[in-house]
C-alpha positions as CSV (number, residue, x, y, z in Angstrom):
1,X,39.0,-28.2,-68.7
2,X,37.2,-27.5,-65.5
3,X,39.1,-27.6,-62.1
4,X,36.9,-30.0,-60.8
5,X,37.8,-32.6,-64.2
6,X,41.0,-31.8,-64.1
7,X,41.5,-32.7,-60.0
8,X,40.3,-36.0,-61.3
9,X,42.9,-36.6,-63.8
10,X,45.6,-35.6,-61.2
11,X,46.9,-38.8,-59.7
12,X,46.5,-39.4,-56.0
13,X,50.2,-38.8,-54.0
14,X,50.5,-42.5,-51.9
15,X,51.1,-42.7,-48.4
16,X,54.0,-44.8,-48.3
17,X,54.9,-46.9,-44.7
18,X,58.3,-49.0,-44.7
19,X,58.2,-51.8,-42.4
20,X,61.4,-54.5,-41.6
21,X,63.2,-52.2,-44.2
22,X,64.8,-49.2,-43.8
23,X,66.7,-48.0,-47.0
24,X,67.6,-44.2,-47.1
25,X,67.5,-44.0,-50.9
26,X,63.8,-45.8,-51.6
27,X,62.7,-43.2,-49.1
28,X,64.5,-40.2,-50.6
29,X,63.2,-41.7,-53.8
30,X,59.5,-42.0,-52.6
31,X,60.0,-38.2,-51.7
32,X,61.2,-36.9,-54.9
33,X,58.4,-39.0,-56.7
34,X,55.7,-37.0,-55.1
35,X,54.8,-39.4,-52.6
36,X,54.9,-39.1,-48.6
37,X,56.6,-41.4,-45.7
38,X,54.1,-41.8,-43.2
39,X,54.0,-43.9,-39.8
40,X,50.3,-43.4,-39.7
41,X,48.3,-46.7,-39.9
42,X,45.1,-44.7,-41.2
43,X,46.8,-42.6,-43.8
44,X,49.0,-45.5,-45.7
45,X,47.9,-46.5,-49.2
46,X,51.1,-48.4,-49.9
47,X,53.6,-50.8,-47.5
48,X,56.7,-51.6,-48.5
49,X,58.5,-54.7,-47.3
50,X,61.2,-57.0,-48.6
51,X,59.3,-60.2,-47.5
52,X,56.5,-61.3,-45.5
53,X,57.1,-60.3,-41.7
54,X,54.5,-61.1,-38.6
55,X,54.7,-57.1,-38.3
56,X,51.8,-55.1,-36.8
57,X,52.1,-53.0,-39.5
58,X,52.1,-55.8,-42.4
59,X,49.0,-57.5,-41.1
60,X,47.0,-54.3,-40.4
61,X,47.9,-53.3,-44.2
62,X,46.6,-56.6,-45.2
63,X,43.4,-56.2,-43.9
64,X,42.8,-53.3,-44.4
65,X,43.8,-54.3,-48.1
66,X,46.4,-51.9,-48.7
67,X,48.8,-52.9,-51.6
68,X,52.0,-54.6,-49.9
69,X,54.9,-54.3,-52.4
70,X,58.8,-54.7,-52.3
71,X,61.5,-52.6,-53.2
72,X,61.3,-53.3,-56.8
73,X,58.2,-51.0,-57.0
74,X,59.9,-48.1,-55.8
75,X,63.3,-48.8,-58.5
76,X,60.2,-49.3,-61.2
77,X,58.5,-46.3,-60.2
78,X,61.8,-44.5,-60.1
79,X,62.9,-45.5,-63.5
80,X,59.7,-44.4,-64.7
81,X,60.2,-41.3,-62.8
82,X,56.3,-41.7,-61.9
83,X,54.6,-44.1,-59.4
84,X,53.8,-47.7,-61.2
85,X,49.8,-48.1,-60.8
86,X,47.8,-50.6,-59.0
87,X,48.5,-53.6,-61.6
88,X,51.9,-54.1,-60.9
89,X,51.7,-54.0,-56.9
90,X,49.0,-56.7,-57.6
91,X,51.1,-58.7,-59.1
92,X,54.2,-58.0,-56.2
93,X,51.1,-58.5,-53.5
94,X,50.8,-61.9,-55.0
95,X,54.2,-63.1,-55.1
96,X,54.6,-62.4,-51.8
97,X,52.2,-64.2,-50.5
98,X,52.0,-67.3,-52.8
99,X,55.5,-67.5,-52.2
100,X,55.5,-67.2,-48.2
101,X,52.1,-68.5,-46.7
102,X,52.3,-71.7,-47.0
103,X,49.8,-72.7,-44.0
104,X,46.2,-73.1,-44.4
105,X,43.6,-70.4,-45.0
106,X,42.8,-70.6,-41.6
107,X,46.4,-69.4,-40.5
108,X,46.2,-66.5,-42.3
109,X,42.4,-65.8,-41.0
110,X,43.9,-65.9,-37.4
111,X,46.8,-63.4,-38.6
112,X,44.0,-60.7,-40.4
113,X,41.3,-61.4,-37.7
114,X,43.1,-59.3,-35.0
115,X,43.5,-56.1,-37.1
116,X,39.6,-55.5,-38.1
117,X,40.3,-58.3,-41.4
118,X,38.2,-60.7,-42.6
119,X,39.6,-63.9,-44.2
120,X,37.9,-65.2,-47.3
């Protein structure tokens, strides 16, 4: 196998960004999974909240369409003991927001507008 088809086999570490919940062990747990805690809007490929907050962080993830996922991702991935792939924070990314948004597509085009979004 050739370094450059084997750096495409390797799985990409996530930039993980907490935001309206702090928990010490998810983020130990994020760390010894292989991923990295970041504050950096650009570099986050995952956002982990317990529920849909008005956060700058949570609507810039949205439109920038970074997975949003809760605190059962990180005890999945952990009991996995590897990080659980894009299906599953679909499915958490869902729940959130069919649970939560229950105003008109236009509300949620005025939350992602500001942040560089664009509402469908």
């Amino acid at each position: 196998m050739t370094s450059r088809s084997s750096s495409r086999t390797k799985k990409l570490k996530p930039f993980v960004m907490f935001t309206g919940y702090d928990n010490a062990h998810d983020k130990k747990a994020v760390a010894e999974l292989g991923g990295v805690l970041t504050e950096d809007l650009k570099e986050c490929t995952v956002l982990v909240t317990d529920k849909v907050r008005r956060t700058a962080k949570f609507l810039c993830m949205t439109a920038k369409g970074v997975p949003i996922v809760g605190p059962g991702w990180i005890a999945n991935s952990k009991q996995a003991n590897s990080f659980q792939g894009t299906k599953w924070m679909m499915q958490c990314v869902g729940t959130f927001f069919y649970r939560a948004c229950k105003k008109s597509a236009l509300f949620f085009r005025s939350l992602v507008s500001p942040c560089g979004g664009r509402g469908v």
